[in-house]
C-alpha positions as CSV (number, residue, x, y, z in Angstrom):
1,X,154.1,236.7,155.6
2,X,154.7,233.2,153.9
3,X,153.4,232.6,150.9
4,X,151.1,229.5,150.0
5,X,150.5,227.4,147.1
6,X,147.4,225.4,146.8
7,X,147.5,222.3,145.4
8,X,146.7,222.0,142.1
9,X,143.3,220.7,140.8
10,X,143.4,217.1,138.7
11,X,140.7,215.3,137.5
12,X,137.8,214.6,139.7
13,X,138.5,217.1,142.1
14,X,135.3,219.2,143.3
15,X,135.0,222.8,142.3
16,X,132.7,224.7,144.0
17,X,131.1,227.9,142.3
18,X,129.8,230.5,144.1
19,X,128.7,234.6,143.8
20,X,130.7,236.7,146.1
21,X,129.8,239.3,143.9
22,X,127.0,239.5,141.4
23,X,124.9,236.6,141.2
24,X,125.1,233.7,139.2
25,X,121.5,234.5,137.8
26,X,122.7,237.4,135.7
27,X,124.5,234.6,133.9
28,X,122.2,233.1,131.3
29,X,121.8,229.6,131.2
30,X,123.4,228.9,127.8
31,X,126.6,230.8,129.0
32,X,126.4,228.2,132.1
33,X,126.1,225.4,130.5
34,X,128.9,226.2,127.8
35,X,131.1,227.3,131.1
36,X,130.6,223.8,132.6
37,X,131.0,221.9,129.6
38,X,134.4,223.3,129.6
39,X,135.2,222.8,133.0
40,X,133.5,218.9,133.2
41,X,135.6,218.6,130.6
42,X,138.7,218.7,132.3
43,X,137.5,216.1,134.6
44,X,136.3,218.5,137.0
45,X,132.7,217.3,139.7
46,X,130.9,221.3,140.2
47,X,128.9,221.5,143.0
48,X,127.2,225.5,143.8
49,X,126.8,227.4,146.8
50,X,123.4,227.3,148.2
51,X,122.9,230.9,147.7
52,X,124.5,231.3,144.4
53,X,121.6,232.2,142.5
54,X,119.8,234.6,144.7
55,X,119.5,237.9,143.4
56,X,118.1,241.6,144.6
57,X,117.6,245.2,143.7
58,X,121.6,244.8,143.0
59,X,121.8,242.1,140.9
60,X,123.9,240.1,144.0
61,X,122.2,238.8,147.5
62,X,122.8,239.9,151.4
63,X,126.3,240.1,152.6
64,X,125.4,237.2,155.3
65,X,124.3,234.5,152.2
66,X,127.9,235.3,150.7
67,X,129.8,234.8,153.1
68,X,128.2,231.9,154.5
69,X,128.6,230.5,150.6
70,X,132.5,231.8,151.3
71,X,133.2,229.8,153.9
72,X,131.3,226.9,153.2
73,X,133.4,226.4,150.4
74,X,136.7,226.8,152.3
75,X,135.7,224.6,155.0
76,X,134.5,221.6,152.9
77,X,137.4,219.5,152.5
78,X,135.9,217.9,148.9
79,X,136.5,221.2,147.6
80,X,139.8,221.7,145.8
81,X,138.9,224.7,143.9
82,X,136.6,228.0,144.3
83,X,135.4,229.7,140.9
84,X,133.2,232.8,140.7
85,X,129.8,233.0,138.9
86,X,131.0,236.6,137.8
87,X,132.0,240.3,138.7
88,X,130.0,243.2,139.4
89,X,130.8,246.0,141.9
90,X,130.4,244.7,145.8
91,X,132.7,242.0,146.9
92,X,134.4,244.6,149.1
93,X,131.1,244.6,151.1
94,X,132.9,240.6,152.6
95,X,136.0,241.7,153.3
96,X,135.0,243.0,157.7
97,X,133.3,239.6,157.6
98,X,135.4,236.9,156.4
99,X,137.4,234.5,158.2
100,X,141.1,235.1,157.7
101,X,142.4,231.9,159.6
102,X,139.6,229.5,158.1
103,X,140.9,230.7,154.8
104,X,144.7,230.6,155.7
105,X,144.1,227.4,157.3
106,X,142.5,225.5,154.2
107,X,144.1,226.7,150.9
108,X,142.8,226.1,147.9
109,X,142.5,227.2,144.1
110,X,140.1,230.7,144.2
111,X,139.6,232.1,140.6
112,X,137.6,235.0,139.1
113,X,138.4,238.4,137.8
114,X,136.9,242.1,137.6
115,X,135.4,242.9,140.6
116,X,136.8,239.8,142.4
117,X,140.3,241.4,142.2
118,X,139.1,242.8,145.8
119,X,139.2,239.2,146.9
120,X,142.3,238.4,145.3
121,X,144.5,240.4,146.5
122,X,142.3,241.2,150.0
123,X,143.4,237.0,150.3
124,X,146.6,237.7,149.6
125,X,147.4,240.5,152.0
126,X,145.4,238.8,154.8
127,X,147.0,235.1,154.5
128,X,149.6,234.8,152.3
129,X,147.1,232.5,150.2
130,X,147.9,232.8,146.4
131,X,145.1,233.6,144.2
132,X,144.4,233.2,140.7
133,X,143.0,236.5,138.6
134,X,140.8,234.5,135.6
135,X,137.5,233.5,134.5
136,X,134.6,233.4,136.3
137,X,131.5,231.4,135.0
138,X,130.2,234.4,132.8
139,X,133.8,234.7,130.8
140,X,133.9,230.9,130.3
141,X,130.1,231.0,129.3
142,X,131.4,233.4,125.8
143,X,132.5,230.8,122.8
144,X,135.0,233.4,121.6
145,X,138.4,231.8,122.1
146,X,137.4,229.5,124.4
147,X,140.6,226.9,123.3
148,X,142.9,229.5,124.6
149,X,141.0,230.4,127.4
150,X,141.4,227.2,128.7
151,X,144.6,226.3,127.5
152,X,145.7,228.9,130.0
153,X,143.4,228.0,133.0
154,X,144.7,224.4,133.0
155,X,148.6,226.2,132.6
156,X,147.9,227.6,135.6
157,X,145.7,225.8,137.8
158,X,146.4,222.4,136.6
159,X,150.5,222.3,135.6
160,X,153.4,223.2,137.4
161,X,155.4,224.2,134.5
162,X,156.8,227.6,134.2
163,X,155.0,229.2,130.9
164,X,155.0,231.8,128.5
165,X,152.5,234.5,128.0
166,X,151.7,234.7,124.0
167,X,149.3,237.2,122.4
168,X,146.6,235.6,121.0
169,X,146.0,236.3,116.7
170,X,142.8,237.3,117.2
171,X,140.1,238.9,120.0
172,X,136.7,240.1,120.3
173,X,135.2,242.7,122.8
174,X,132.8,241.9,125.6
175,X,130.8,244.3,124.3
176,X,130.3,241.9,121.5
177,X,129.0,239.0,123.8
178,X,125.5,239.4,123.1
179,X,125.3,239.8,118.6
180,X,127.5,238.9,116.1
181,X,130.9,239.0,117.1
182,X,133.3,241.2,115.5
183,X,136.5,239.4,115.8
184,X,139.5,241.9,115.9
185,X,143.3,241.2,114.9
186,X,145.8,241.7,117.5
187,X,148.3,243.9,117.5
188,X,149.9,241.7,120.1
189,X,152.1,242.9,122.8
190,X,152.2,246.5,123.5
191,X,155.6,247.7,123.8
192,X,156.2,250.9,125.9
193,X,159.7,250.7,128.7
194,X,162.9,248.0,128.0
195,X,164.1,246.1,131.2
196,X,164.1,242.8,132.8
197,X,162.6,241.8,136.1
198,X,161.2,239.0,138.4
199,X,158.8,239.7,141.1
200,X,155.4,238.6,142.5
201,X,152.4,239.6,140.5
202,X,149.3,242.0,142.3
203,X,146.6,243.8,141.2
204,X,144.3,243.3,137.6
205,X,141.4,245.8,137.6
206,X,142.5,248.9,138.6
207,X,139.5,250.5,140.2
208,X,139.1,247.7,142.4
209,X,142.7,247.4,143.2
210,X,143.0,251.4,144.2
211,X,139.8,250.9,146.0
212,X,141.8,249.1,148.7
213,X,144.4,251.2,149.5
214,X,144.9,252.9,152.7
215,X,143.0,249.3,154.1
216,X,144.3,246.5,155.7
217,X,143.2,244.5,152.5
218,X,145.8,246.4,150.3
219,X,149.0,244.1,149.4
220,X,152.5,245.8,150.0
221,X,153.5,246.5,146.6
222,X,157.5,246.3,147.3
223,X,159.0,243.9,144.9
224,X,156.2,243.2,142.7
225,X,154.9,243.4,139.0
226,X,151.8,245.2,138.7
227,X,149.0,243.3,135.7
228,X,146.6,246.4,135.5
229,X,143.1,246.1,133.3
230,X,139.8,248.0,133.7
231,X,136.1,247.9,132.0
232,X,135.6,250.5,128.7
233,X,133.0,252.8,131.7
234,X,136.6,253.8,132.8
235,X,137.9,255.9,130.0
236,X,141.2,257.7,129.7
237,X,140.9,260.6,132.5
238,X,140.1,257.6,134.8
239,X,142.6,255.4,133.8
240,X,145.4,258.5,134.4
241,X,143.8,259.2,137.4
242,X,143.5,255.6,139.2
243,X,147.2,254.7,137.9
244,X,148.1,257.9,139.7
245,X,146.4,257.4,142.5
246,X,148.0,254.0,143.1
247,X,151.5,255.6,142.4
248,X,150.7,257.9,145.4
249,X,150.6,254.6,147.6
250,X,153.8,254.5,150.3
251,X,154.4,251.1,148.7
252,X,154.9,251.7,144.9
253,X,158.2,252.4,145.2
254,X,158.7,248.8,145.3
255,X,156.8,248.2,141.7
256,X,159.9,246.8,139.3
257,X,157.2,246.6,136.5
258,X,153.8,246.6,134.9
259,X,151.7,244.8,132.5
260,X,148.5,246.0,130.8
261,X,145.7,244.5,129.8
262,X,143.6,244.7,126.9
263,X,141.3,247.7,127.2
264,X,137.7,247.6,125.2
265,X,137.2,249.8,122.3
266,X,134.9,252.2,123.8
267,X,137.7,253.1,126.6
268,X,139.2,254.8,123.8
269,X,142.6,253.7,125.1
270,X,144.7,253.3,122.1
271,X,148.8,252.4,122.5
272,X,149.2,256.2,121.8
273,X,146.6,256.8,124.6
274,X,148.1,254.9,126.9
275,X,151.8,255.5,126.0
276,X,151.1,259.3,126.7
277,X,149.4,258.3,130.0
278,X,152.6,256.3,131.3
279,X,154.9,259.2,129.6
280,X,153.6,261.9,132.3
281,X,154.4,259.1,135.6
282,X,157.9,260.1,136.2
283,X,157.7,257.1,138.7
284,X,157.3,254.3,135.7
285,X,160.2,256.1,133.6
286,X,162.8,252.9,135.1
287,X,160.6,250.1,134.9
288,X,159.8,247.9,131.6
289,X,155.9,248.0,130.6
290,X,153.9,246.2,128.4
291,X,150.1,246.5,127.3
292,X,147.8,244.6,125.3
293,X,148.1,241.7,127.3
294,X,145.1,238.9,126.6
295,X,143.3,240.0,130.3
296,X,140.7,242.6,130.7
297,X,136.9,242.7,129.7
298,X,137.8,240.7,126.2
299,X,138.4,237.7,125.3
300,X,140.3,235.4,125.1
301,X,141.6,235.4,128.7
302,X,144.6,234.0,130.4
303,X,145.1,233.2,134.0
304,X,147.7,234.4,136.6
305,X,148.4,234.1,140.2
306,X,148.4,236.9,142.5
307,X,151.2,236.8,144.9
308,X,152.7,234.6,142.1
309,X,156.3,235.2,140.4
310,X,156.5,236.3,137.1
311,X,159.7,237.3,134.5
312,X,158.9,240.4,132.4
313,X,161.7,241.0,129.8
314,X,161.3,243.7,127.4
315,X,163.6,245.0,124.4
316,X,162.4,245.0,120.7
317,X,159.7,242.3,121.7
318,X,158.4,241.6,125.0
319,X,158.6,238.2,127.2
320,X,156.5,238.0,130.1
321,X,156.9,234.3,131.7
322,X,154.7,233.3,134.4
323,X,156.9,230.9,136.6
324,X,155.4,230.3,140.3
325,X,151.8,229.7,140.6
């Protein structure tokens, strides 16, 4: 299948948020308004799906009012770019319902992250449509960071250029969000295999990812660099066991690499952790891998395209370029 660009978004160009997950209501209005300052600030007109802010028992609305939001927002050609309110735990609940041509047939920018990973990659496998894993309304709404946060968003969904992943100083943990926040240092890049590849980029949280295999929503993983990340409710055993399970895939042969996010304290996933993890998957043993990457449930946050190219070189430091998005 071909893969498609959107155009970039420039200033004045109509961004449309909706909730194909949880709703925008469990956002709270000062972490809206500090999410559209940021985004009116880069010259962008928001406009909101007409259902965005209904919420039930599940803190999201029917699968009908999503959609609908869905594809009014592909179909209106004033919007240039799609961002999600937030994650949650039901996008998958779309996927038998969408409209695969109407989406193919009027690309645009779609960014969010968490639970949206469904979406991204579901897009991806269905159309050929490139998607971008990165912050919804709720992660632009936290003040932690927010300079690189955006500094990333517009290197992606603004620029052309080809760009450089760099670990952020400092980060704080979503857990954080709602007292004082404890800023951390970063340890920056984790370092774990050497090599050097290029391939298209798939995945970001894992749960949500594995969820779609054996579906016709799961992207072929041949040739591709997997960015992996998943909430602290997952904790080690889980995180083994979803890697694992996507290893199992007929596909992952094809995976010349993978990136790792940052994981929250309370996953408990440490570089030893992790490093002993990725030591028992005689399947990653060829491949370079890095963790501690600035994506996850922390802040800050970069951006990055799935079905995208990136460059991941790794020896005594690690380079991870992003260059098609």
């Amino acid at each position: 299948m071909k893969t498609i660009f959107p155009s970039k978004l420039k200033q004045g160009d109509e961004v449309r948020i909706i909730a194909p997950s949880m709703s925008l209501n469990v956002v709270s209005i000062s972490e809206q308004k500090h999410a559209i300052k940021l985004l009116t600030n880069l010259g962008f007109k928001i406009t909101y799906g007409k259902y965005v802010n209904e919420e039930d028992n599940f803190y999201s609305t029917s699968v009908q009012a999503r959609v609908e939001d869905f594809h009014d927002a592909f179909s209106d050609e004033n919007v240039k770019g799609i961002i999600c309110a937030t994650g949650g735990f039901n996008s998958n609940q779309l996927l038998n319902q969408l409209n695969w041509d109407l989406i193919k047939n009027n690309p645009k920018i779609f960014c969010g992250k968490s639970d949206i990973t469904t979406l991204n990659n579901a897009i991806y496998a269905k159309t050929g449509l490139v998607t971008y894993s990165g912050p919804g309304i709720h992660t632009l709404g936290q003040k932690y960071f927010s300079n690189y946060t955006i500094e990333y968003l517009k290197k992606c969904l603004i620029k052309e250029d080809v760009f450089e992943v760099a670990a952020n100083n400092e980060w704080a943990d979503w857990e954080d969000e709602d007292k004082e926040a404890k800023i951390n240092k970063s340890e920056g890049h984790w370092l774990f295999h050497e090599g050097s590849v290029s391939a298209k980029i798939l995945g970001a949280n894992m749960t949500m990812f594995a969820l779609l295999k054996g579906s016709d929503y799961f992207p072929n993983m041949n040739d591709s660099i997997l960015f992996l990340e998943d909430d602290y409710e997952e904790d080690a055993m889980h995180i083994d066991t979803t890697l694992q399970s996507i290893i199992l895939d007929r596909s992952f042969p094809g995976v010349k690499g993978i990136v790792f996010g940052r994981f929250q304290k309370k996953s408990k996933i440490t570089y030893e952790i992790l490093k002993q993890i990725i030591s028992t998957k005689q399947e990653l043993r060829s491949m370079p891998i890095i963790g501690n990457v600035d994506f996850g449930h922390t802040f800050p946050q970069i951006t990055f395209p799935i079905g995208g190219t990136a460059k991941l070189q790794v020896n005594n430091r690690s380079n991870l370029q992003i260059l098609e998005h």
